[in-house]
N, C-alpha and C positions, 0 to 999 in steps of 0.2 A: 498058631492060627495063621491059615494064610493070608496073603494081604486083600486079598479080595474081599473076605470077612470082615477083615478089619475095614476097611472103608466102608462097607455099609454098616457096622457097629457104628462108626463116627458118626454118619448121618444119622442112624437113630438116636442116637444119643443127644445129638443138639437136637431131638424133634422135629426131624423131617418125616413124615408121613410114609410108611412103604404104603406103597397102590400097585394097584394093576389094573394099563390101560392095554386094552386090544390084547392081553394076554404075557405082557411085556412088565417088567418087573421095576418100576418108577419111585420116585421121591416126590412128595408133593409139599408143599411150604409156603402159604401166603397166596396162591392159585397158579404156581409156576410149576412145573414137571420137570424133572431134574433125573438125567443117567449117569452113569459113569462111565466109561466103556474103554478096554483096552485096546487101542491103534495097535499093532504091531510095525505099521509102516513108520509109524511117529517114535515107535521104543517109548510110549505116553501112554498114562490113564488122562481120557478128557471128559471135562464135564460138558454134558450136551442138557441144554433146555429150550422147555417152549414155553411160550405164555400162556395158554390156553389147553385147556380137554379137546379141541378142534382139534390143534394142531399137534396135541401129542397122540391122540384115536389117528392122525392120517402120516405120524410120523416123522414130523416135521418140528428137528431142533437144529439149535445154534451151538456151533462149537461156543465154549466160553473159556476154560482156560485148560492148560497143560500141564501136568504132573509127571517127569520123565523118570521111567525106572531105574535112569544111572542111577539117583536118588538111592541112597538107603532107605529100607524099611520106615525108621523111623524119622528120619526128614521127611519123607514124603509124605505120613502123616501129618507130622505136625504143620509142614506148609501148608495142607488140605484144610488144616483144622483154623488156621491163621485165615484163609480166604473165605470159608464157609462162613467164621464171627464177624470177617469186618464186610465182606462183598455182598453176600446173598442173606444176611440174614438179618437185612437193616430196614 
């Protein structure tokens, strides 16, 4: 599976909401809008959120944290899965 998958498995699996706002394929959790998105510039998947349906309909998130693909496969996971239990899902 590639890792792409796997990272949105992750999030559905601890119960992040797949949505789609404005056509765009989001995570929703408690009223927070959550992407993942691969930087190339960064050699990073980061997690971008907004607090609000305002601001994720007009596009507007916050970088939150970094996940670089030196990372093995499954570090990368599991740090993902380490920050999703203690950071965002309290």
């Amino acid at each position: 599976m590639e890792l792409e998958k796997k990272i949105n498995a992750l999030f559905q699996e601890l119960n992040f909401e797949k949505v789609s706002v404005s056509g765009n394929p989001l995570f929703l959790l408690n009223g927070l809008y959550y992407r993942i998105t691969l930087v190339k510039g960064l050699k990073s998947y980061v997690i971008e959120c907004a607090d609000s349906y305002d601001k994720a309909v007009k596009n507007i998130f916050e970088d939150c944290d970094l996940y670089p693909i030196s990372l093995n496969e499954t570090e990368l996971i599991d740090d993902l899965r380490h920050d999703l239990l203690k950071y965002y899902m309290n």
